[in-house]
N, C-alpha and C positions, 0 to 999 in steps of 0.2 A: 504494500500500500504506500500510497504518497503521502508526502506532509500536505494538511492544505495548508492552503495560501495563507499569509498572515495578512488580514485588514489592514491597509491604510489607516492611518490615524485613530486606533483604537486604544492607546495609550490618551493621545492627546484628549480625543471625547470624555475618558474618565476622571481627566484633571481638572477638566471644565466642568464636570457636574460635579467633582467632588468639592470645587470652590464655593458650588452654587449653595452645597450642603452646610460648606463651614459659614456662608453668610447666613444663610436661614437658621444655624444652630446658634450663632452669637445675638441675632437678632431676638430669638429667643427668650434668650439669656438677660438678655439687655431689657425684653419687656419683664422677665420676675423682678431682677435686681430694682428696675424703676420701682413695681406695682410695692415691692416690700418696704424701700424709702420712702413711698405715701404713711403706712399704715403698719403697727406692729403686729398686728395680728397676721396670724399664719393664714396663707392663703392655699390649702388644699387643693381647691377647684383649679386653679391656675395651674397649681403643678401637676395636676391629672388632666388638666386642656391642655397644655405645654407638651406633656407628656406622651400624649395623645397624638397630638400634631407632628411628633417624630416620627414616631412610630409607622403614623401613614406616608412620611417623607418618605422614607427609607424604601419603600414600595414603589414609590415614584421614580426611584433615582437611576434606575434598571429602564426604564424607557427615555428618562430624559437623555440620559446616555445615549441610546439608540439612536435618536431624532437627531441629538448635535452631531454624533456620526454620519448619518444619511445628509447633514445639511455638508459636512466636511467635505463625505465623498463625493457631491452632488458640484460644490463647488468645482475642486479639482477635475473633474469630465467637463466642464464647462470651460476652463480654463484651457483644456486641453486640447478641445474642437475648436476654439477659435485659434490658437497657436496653429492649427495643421490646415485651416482657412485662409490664411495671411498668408 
């Protein structure tokens, strides 16, 4: 058997969606640390909504991936029909 092919920019896709994660995980972060400086009271619901909202992230990040790939590779063939045009 062969190796397949290794995808074009499939490293690069998961840096870019992993960035997208580290923004939404500090933004997060950013909305307890605020909500807790309001008020000392412990805010359960936040951190099970917080909580919550990763959790469904993390589900997402498998096709964001995807998508920024196909936009990658999509570019790159376009790139490269018009190089062979000219």
């Amino acid at each position: 058997m062969r190796r397949p092919v290794k995808q074009p920019y499939l490293s690069k896709s998961w840096v870019i969606a992993g960035l997208i994660a580290v923004v939404f995980f500090g933004l997060e972060y950013a909305v307890r640390y605020e909500m807790e400086g309001i008020s000392e009271n412990a805010y359960t619901w936040l951190d099970l909504t917080l909580f919550l909202g990763a959790y469904l992230f993390v589900f997402c990040l498998q096709p964001i991936q995807a998508a920024i790939h196909r936009k990658l590779c999509r570019r790159t063939h376009r790139s490269d029909r018009r190089k062979a045009s000219s």
